[in-house]
N, C-alpha and C positions, 0 to 999 in steps of 0.2 A: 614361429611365424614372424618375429618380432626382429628376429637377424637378416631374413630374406627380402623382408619390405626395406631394410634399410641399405643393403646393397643396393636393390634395383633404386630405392631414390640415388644414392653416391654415382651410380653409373649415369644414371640422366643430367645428373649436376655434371658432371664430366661430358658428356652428348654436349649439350648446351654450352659446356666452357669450350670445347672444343670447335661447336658451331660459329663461336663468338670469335676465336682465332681467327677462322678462316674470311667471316666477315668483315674483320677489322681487315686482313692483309688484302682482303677483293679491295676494300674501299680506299685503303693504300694506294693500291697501283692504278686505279681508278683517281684518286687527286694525283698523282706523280703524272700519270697520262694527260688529264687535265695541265697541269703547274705547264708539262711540255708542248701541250699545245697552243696555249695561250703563250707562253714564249716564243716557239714558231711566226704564232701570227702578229706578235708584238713587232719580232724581229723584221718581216717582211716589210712592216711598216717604214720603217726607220733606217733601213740597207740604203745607204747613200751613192752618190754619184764621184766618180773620177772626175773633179772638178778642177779647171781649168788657172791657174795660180801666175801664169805670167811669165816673161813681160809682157805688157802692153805692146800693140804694133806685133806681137812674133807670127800669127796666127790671122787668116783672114776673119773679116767679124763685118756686122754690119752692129749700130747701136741707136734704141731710141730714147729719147726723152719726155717722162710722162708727168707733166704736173698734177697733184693731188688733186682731185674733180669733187669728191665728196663722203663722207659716213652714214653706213645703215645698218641694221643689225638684218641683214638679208644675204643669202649667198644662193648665186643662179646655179650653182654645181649642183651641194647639198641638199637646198630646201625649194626648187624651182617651181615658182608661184608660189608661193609662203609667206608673203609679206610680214619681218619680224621675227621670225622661227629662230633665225642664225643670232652667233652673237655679235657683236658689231665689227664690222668690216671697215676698210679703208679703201675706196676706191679710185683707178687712175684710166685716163684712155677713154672708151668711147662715157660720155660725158651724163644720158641717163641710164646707167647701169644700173637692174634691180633686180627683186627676186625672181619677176617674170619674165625677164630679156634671153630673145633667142639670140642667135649669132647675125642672122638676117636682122634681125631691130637694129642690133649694135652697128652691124655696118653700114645703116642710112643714117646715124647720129654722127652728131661734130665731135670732135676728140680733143685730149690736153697735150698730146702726144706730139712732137715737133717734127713728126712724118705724117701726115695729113691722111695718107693712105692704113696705118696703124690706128682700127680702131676698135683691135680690141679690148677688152676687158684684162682688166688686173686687180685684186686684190689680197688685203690680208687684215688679220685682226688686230686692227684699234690700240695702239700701245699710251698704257695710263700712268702718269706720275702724281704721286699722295692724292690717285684716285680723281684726277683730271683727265679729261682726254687730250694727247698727245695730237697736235694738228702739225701730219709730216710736209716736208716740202714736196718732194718728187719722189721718182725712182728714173735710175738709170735701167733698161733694159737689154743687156746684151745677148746676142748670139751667133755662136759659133760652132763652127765641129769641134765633138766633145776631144779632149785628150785621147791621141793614138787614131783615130777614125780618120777614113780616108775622105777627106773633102768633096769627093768627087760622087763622094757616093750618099751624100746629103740631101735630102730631097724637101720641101715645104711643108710643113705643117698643113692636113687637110683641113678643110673651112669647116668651122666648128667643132674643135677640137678642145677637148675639157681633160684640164690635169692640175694633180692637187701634190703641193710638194711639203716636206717635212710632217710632225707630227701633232694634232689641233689636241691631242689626249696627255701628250708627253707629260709626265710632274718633275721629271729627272731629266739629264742631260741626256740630247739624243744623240746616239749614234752615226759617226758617219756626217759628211760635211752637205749636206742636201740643205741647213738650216741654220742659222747662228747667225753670231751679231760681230762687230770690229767696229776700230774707230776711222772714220774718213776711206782713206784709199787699201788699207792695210790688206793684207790677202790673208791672214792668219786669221780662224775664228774662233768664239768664245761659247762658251753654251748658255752663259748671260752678260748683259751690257757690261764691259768696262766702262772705269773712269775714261772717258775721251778730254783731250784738249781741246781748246777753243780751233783751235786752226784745221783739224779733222773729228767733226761730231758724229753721232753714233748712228750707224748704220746697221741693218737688218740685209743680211745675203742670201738669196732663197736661189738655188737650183733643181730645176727641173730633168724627168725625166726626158733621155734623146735618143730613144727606138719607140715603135709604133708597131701593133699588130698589123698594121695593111688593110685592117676592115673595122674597127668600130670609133669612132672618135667619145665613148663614154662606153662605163660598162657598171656594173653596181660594187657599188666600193667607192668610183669613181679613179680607179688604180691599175684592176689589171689589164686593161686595153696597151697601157703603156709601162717601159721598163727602164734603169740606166743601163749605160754598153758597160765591160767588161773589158780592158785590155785592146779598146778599140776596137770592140767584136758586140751587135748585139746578140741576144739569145736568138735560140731561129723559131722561137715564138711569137719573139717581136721583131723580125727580119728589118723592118724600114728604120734607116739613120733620117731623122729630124735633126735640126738644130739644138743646140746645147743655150738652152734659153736661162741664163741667170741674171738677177734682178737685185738691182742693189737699192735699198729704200733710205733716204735722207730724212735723220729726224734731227731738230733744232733740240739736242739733247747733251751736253758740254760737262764736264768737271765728276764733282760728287756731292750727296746726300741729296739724291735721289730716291724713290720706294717706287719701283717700275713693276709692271704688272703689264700682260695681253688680254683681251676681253674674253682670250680666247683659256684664260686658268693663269700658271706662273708665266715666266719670262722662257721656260724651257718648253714653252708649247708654241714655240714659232712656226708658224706655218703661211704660206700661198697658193693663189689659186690664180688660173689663167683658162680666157675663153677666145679662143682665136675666131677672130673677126676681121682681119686683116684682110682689106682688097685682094683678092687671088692673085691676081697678077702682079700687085706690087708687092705680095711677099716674095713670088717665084723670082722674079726681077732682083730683089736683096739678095736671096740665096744663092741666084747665078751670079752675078759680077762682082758679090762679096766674097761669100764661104767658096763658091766654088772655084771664082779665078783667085785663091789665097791673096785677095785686097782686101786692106785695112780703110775699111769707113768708116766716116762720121767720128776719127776719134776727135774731131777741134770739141764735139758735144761735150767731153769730159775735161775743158781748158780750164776751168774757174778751181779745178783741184788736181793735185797730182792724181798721174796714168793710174784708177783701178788695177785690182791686180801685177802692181810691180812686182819684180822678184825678192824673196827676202833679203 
């Protein structure tokens, strides 16, 4: 009796060793499935744009000028109506921009913008030096049709249009040129601030998506409404060419021994966000006699610094 019982226990030790095999390789391929899909959606994130590198002048462009208006820890995309929620923003353009502003508020307010008709919304997170807040000058905002894309087939930005560019999670260098910093005019970017000289200080270059689903100006994500083109082609889920809206932010940030930080995590968590508010008509008016008759505007805006975007 004494040999039988100890077999039948050996073979259940075995059942169970074997059970625990196959559990381990389920839960295997179950985190592998996992690990890939969080990379996927990591990825999606951070897939950049055919960004636009120069020269100055080559390309029709319209450009605005947006003085710095104020700081909140509020974002109308993210957290609308939340006053506080976000982490602290930097905002430029229509002048009380907060967490409750729709596009219609924005566009009955005064703006910082040197297009009177520009009033919308821009912002991005709060850049800190040994834990100071970093108070920026401006940003320059330009737009153009994206590299390869036919001008002609450009159309305006719908009113109230919500797009959020780079990545607010990133801890690592992101991906792809959608987000980075350079110094002054330089068109090369960095995935954290260089030493800049005095004579070009350190700027943050955010570009935006420049196709358009045709139907929803937000969608939850606040991403996939809108896409970058491809080879001067967008996908045909996002059919509509928009302008190639990139944004260059001036910070009074010079030399080294520096300790820079975003409100938003490291220096590699740059990101923006924009809510168009822009008079209807005076944006269609930029988009026809700039982007689409290939006329170079408004570059005198950019005289006090060498042409953005020269060629290397």
């Amino acid at each position: 009796m004494t040999r039988p019982r100890r077999e039948h226990i050996a073979a259940a030790v075995a059942v169970v060793a074997a059970l625990a095999i196959v559990a381990t390789a389920a839960v295997s391929r179950s985190d592998d499935t996992n690990l890939a899909a969080s990379a996927a959606a990591a990825a999606s994130r951070v897939v950049g744009p055919a960004r636009y590198t120069g020269p100055q002048g080559e390309v029709g462009q319209f450009v605005v000028q947006c003085l710095y208006s104020h700081s909140a820890a509020d974002d109308p995309i993210v957290h609308p109506g939340h006053a506080g929620m976000s982490h602290r923003h930097d905002f430029y353009g229509a002048t009380r921009a907060g967490a409750g502003s729709t596009p219609s508020q924005l566009r009955a307010q005064p703006t910082t913008c040197d297009k009177t008709v520009d009033t919308a919304a821009y912002w991005h997170p709060t850049l800190f030096d040994h834990n100071r807040a970093v108070r920026p000058r401006s940003i320059q905002a330009y737009y153009r049709a994206a590299p390869g894309v036919d001008r002609t087939q450009v159309r305006p930005f719908p009113f109230g249009l919500a797009m959020i560019t780079g990545d607010a999670d990133a801890t690592r260098p992101q991906h792809g040129d959608a987000a980075g910093w350079t110094c002054g005019a330089r068109p090369d970017l960095h995935a954290s601030p260089p030493d800049c000289p005095g004579t070009a200080p350190l700027h943050m270059v955010l570009t935006f998506p420049d196709c358009w689903d045709g139907e929803h100006t937000d969608s939850p994500g606040h991403r996939a409404h809108v896409a970058f083109s491809r080879r001067g082609q967008c996908p045909k889920t996002h059919a509509v060419h928009v302008p190639q809206l990139t944004v260059a932010v001036t910070f009074p940030i010079i030399g080294s021994g520096h300790r820079l930080r975003l409100a938003s995590g490291s220096v590699y968590s740059a990101h923006g966000d924009f809510l168009n508010a822009w008079d209807p008509q005076g944006l269609e008016r930029e988009v026809a006699q700039c982007i689409g008759r290939d006329a170079v505007c408004d570059l005198a805006s950019n005289r006090q610094e060498s042409p953005l975007f020269q060629a290397r």
